[in-house]
C-alpha positions as CSV (number, residue, x, y, z in Angstrom):
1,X,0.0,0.0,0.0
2,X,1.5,3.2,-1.2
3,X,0.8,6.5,1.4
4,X,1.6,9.6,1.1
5,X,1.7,12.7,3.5
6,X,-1.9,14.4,3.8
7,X,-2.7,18.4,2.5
8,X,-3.8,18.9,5.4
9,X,-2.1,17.9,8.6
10,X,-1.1,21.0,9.5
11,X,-4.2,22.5,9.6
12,X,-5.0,19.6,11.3
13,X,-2.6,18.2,13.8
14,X,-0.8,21.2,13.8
15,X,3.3,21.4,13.4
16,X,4.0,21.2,17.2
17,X,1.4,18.7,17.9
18,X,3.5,16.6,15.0
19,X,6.8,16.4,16.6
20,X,5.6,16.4,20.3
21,X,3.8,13.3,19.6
22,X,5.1,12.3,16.4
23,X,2.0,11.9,14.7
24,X,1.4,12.3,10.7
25,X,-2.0,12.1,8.1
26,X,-1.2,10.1,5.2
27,X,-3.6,9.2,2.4
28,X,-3.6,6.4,-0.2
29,X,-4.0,6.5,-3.6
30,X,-8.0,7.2,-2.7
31,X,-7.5,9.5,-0.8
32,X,-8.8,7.5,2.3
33,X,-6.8,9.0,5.8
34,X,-4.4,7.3,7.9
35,X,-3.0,8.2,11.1
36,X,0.8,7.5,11.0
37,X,2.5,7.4,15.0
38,X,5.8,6.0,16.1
39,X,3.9,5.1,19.3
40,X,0.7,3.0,19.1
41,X,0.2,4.6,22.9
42,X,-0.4,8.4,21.6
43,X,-3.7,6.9,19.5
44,X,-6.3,8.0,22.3
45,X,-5.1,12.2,22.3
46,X,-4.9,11.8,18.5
47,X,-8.6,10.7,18.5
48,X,-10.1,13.1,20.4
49,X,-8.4,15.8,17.8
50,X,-9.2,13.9,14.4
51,X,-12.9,13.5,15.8
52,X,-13.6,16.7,14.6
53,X,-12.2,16.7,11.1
54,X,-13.7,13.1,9.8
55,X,-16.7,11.4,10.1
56,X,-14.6,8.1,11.1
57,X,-11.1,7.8,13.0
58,X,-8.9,7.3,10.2
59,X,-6.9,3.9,10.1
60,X,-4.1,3.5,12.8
61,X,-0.6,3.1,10.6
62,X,2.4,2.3,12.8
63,X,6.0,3.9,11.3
64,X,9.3,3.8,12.7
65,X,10.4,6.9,13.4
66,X,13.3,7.1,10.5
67,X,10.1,7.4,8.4
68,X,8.4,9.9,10.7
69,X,11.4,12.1,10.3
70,X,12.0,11.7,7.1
71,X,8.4,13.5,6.3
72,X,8.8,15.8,9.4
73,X,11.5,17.6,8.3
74,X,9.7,19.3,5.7
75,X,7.4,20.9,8.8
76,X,8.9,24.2,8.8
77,X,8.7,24.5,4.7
78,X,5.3,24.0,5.0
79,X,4.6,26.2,7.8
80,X,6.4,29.3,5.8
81,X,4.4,28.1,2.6
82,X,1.1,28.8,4.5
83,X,2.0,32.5,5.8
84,X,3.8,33.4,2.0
85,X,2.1,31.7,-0.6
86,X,-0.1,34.4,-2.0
87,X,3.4,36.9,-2.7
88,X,4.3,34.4,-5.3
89,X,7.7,36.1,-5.8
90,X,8.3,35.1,-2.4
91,X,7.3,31.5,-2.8
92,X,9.5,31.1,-5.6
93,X,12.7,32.2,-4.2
94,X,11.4,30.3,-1.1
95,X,10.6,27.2,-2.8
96,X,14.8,27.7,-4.3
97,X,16.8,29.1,-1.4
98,X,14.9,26.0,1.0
99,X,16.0,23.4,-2.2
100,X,19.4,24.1,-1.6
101,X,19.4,24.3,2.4
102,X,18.1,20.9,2.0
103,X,21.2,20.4,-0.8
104,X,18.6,19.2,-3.7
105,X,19.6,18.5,-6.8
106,X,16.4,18.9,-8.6
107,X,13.0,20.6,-7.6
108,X,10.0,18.8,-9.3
109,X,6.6,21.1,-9.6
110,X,4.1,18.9,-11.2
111,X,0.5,18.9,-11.2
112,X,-1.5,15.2,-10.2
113,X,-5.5,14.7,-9.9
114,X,-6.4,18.2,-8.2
115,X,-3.5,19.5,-7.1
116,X,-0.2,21.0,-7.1
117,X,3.3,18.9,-6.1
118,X,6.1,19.9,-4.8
119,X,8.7,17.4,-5.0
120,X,12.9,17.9,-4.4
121,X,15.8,14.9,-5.4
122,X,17.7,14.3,-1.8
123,X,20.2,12.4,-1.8
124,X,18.6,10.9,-5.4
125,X,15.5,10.0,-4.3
126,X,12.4,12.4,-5.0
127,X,10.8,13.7,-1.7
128,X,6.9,15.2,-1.3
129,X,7.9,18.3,0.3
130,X,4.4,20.0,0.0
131,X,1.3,20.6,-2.1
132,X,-0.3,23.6,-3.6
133,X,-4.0,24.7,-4.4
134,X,-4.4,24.6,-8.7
135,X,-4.9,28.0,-8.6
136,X,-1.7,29.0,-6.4
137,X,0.5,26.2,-8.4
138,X,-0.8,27.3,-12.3
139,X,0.2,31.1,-10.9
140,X,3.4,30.0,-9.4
141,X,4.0,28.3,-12.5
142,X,3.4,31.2,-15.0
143,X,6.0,33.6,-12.3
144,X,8.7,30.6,-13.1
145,X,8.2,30.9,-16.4
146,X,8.5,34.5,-16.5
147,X,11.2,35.0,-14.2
148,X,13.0,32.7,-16.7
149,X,12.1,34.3,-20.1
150,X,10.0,31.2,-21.3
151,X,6.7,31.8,-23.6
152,X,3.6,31.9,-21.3
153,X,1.7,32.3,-23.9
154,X,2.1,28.6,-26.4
155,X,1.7,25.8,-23.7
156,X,1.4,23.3,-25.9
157,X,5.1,22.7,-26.6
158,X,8.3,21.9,-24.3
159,X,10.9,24.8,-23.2
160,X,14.0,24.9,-21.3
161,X,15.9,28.2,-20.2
162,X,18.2,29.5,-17.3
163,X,17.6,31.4,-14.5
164,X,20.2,32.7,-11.3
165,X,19.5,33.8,-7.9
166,X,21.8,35.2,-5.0
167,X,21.2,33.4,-1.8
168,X,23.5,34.6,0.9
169,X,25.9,36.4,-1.1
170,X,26.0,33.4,-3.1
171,X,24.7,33.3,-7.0
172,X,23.2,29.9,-8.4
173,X,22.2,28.6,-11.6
174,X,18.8,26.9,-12.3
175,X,17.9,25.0,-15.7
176,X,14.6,25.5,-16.1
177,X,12.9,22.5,-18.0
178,X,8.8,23.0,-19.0
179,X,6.5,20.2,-20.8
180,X,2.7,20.2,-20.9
181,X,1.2,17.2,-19.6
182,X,-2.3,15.6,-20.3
183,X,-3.9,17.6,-17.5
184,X,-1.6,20.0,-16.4
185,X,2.3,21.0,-16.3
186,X,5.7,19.8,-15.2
187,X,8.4,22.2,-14.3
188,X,11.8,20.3,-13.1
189,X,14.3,22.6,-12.1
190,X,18.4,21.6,-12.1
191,X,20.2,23.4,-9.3
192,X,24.1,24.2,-10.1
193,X,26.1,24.2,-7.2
194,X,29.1,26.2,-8.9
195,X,30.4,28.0,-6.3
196,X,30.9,24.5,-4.3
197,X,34.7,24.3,-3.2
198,X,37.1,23.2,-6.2
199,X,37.2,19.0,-5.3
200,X,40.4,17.0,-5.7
201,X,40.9,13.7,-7.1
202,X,41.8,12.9,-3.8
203,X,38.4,14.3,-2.9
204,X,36.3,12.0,-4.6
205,X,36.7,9.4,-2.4
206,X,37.8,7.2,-5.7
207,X,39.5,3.8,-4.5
208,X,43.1,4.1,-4.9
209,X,43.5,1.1,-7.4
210,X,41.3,3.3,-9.4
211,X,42.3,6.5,-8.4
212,X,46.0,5.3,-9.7
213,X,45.3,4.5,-13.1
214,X,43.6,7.9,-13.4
215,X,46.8,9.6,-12.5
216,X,49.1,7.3,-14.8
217,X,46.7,8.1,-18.2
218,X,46.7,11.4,-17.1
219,X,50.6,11.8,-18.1
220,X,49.5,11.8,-21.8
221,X,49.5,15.6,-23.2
222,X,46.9,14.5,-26.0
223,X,43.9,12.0,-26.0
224,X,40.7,11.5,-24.8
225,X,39.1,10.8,-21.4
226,X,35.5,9.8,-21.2
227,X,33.4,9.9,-17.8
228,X,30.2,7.9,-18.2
229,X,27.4,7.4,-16.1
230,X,23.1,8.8,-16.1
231,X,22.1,12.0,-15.4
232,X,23.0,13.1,-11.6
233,X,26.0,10.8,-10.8
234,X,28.5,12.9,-10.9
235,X,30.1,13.3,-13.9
236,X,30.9,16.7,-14.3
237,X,32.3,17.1,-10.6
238,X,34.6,14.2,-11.5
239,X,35.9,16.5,-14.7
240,X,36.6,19.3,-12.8
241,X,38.3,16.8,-9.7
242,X,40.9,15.8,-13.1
243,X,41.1,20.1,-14.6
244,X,42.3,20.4,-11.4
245,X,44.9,18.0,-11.3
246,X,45.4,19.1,-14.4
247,X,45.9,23.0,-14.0
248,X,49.5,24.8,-14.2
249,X,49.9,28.4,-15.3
250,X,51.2,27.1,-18.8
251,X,48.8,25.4,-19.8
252,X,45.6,26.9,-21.6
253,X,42.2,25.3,-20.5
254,X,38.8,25.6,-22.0
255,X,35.4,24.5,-21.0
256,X,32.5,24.0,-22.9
257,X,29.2,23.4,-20.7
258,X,25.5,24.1,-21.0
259,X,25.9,25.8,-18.5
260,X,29.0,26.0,-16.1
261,X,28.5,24.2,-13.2
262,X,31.9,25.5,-11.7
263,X,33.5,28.4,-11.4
264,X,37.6,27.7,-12.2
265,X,40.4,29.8,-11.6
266,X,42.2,29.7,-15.0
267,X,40.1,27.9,-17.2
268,X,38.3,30.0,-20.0
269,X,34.9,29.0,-19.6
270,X,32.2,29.0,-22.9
271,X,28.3,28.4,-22.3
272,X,26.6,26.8,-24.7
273,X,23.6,28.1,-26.0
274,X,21.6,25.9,-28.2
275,X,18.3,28.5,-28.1
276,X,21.0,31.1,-30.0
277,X,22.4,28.8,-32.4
278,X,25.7,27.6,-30.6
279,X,26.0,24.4,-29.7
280,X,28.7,22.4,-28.8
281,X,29.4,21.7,-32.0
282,X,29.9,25.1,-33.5
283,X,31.8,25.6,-29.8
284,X,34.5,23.5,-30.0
285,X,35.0,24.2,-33.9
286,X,35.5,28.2,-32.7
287,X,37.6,27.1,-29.5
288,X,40.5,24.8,-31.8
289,X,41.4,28.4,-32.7
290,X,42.1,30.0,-29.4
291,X,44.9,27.4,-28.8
292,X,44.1,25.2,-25.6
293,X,46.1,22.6,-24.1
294,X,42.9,20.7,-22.5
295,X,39.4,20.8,-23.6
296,X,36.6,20.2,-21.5
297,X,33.3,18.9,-23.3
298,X,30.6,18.9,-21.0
299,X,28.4,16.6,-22.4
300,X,28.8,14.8,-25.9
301,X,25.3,13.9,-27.5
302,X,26.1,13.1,-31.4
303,X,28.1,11.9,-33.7
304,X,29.6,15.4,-35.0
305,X,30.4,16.2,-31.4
306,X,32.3,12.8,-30.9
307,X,33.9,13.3,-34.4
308,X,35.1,16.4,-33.8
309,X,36.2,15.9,-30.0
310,X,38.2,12.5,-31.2
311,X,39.6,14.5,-33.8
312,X,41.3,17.5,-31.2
313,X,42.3,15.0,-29.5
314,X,44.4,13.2,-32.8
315,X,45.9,16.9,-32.9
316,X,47.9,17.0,-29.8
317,X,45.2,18.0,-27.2
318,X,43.9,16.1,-24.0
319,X,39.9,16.0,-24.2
320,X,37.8,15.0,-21.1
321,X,34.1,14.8,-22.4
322,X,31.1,13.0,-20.7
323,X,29.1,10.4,-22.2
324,X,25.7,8.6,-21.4
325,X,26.1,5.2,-20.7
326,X,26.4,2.3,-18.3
327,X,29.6,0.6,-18.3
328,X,33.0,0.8,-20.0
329,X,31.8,-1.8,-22.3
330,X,28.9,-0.2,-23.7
331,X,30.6,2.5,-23.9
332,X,32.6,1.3,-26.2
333,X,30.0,-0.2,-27.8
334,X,27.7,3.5,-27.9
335,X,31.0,5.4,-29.4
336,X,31.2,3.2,-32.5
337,X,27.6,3.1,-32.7
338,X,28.0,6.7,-33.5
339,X,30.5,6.2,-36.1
340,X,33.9,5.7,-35.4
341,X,36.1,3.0,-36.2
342,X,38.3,0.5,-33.8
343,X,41.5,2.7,-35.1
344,X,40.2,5.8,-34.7
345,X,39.1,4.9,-30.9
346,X,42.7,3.5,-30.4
347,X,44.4,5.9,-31.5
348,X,43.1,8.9,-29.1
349,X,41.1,6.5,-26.2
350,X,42.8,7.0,-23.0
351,X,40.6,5.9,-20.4
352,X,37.1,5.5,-19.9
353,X,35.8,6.3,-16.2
354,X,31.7,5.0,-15.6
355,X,30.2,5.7,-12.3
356,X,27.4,6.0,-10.0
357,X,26.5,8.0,-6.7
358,X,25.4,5.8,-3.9
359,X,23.9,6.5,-0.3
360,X,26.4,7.6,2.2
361,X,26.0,6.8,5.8
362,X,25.6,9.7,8.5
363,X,29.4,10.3,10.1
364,X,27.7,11.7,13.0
365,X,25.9,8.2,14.0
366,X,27.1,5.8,11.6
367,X,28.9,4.3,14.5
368,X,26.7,4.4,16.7
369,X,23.8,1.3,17.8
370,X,21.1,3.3,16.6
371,X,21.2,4.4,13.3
372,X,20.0,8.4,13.0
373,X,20.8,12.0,14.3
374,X,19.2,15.1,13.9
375,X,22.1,16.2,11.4
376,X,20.4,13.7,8.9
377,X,16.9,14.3,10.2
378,X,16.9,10.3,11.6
379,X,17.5,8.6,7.7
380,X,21.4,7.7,8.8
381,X,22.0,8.9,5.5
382,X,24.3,12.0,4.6
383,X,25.1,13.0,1.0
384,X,26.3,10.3,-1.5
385,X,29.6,8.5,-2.5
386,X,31.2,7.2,-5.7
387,X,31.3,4.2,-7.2
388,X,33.8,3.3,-10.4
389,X,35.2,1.3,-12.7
390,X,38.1,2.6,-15.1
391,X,39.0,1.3,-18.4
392,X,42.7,2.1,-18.7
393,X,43.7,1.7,-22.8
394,X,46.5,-0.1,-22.5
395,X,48.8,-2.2,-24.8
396,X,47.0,-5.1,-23.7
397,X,43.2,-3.7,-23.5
398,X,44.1,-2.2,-27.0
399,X,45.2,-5.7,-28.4
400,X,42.2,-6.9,-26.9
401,X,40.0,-4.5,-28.5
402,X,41.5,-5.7,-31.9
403,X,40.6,-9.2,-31.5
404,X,37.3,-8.7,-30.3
405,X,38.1,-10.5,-26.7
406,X,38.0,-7.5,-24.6
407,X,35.1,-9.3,-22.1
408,X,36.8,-12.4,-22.1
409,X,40.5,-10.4,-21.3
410,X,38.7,-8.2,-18.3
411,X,37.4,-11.6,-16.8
412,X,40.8,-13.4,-17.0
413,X,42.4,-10.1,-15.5
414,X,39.9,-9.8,-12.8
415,X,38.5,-6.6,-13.8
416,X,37.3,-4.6,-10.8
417,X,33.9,-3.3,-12.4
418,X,31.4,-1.1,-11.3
419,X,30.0,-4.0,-9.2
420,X,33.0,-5.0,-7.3
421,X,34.0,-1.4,-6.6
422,X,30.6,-1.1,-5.0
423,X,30.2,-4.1,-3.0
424,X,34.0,-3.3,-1.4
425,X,32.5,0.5,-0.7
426,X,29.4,-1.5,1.1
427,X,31.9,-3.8,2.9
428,X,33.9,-0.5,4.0
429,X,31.1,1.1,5.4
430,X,31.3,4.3,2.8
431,X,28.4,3.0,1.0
432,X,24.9,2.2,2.5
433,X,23.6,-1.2,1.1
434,X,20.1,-0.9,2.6
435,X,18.1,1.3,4.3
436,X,17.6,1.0,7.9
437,X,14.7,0.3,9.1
């Protein structure tokens, strides 16, 4: 049975009536009530308030209280939602500034049935964080779409733009992505963490059997490195982890992203803008010109990007590009999918890097016999780690390449792969296998 947090419990129960007795609403998918409570003892006081509101008790539901907190700690947002939601200016930088307190990487406005959702990605995972009337969501919708520059006027057709706020003397990007849906609209919004401290390799938390043969391909001057992985795990922090390994005053660096997630200290940065006719494409044409050591290609999606990124890289410079996909292997496979040739990927291939972004356990109570502290609002889960598995193009891996055997060479070699590398992380304790419960 699926439940989810009721509109109205704090009109309801109240927010300090919540916590002191740690009591929620939920609904199902009917929208039939539930009374959620850590303690099956607090039943009788909730009773005598629910009495009032519904014409029988709702259904007793008994939750640890990991799950209590987990829906608790968006209280407060809710609270503040109430007293502001009519200055929708207000709400929307609101609804932002709290996204990144709460270190989201994506907020999710979509509209279900007869209301308005407010969802944000914690940790990967998408969280309810609160609801809005239709009318107060389609209005909050149109100010995003303002405040952003996108049409208001033809709903009928996807948009993406860019919008940047200053919280605390601190500016952050948004990519601002719009669809229509059957009944209703979605607005997902990408936070850009840019002004985040410049990471190390070191940083990353990488394994240092992996973290080694990152280092030793990264004593070519030219080639090409690719980081792999879906959307959100990482990929672009790992980049910037290997620019700055990479950065000396004589060496000439240049970035193309849509947009720049970081902010670099010598590194010529160039946003991409597909809605004025400059891709990455045109980009990296325009940038062979301005003569870099080390190109940065934030994200390569077709063939004439790949052509052209495996062709700088045939004329003397390094290349470090991202790429959608799962493994190494399919990697491989995806590149000459789009076009090229076994030579012309061993001849500029240096290393392929895939990953993933796992659960990370709380430092401030992952020792401790009860799992959950208020610093990760009782989940025992505190930001997310890396997972990897690095391709290094050797003689051998090259040879093997030729011959078609490359699956049967990493098996004889006992290839660490993304599994491996994830199951040791579990074992360590850096990587949370479960939840806890």
């Amino acid at each position: 049975m699926n439940l989810f947090p009721h509109p109205d419990n704090l009109k309801i129960l109240g927010k300090h009536f919540c916590l002191e007795y740690q009591a929620l609403l939920f609904s199902d998918e009917q929208q039939n009530p539930y009374i959620a409570l850590t303690k099956k003892e607090n039943y009788a006081i909730v009773q005598e308030i629910l009495k009032h509101h519904f014409q029988s008790i709702p259904t007793l539901h008994l939750i640890t209280q990991k799950t209590f907190y987990r829906y608790a700690k968006f209280l407060n947002f809710q609270e503040m939602q109430q007293k502001i939601q009519h200055n929708i200016q207000e709400l929307f930088h609101f609804i932002l500034q709290q996204a990144i307190n709460f270190e989201a990487s994506d907020i999710h406005l979509e509209s279900f049935m007869d209301k308005g959702y407010l969802r944000f990605r914690i940790h990967g995972d998408l969280e309810i964080v609160s609801y809005f009337s239709n009318e107060i969501f389609k209005t909050l919708c149109s100010k995003i779409k303002l405040e952003s520059k996108l049409d208001i006027t033809n709903t009928q057709q996807s948009k993406d733009s860019r919008y940047s706020a200053t919280f605390h003397q601190i500016t952050y990007d948004f990519r601002i992505a719009y669809i229509p849906l059957y009944q209703g609209e979605l607005l997902t919004i990408r936070i850009f963490y840019k002004n985040k401290d410049n990471l190390s390799l070191q940083d990353l938390h990488i394994t240092s059997k992996h973290l080694n043969l990152i280092c030793h391909a990264l004593k070519n001057p030219y080639g090409i490195f690719l980081v792999t992985g879906p959307t959100g795990s990482g990929k672009t922090t790992t980049l910037y982890a290997i620019l700055e390994y990479l950065k000396k005053e004589n060496k000439k660096i240049i970035t193309l992203e849509d947009p720049p997630e970081y902010k670099m200290h010598f590194a010529s940065q160039v946003k991409i803008s597909s809605e004025n006719g400059f891709d990455f494409q045109d980009a990296l044409k325009a940038i062979l010109r301005h003569d870099p050591d080390i190109i940065m290609v934030g994200e390569i999606r077709d063939k004439t990007t790949l052509n052209l990124a495996f062709r700088a890289a045939l004329t003397g410079h390094l290349v470090l590009a991202t790429l959608h996909s799962n493994d190494c292997i399919s990697t491989l496979q995806r590149i000459r999918n789009m076009g090229l040739d076994k030579q012309e990927i061993l001849s500029s291939l240096l290393l392929i890097i895939s990953q993933r972004l796992y659960k990370k356990p709380c430092p401030y109570c992952k020792n401790l016999p009860q799992k959950g502290c208020q610093k990760c609002s009782m989940q025992g889960i505190l930001g997310r780690e890396i997972a990897t598995e690095v391709l290094l193009f050797d003689k051998n891996v090259k040879r093997a390449i030729r011959n078609e055997t490359l699956e049967d060479y990493l098996e004889n070699i006992d290839f660490e792969d993304l599994q491996a590398n994830l199951n040791y992380k579990i074992q360590q304790g850096e990587i949370i296998e479960l939840d806890y419960e």
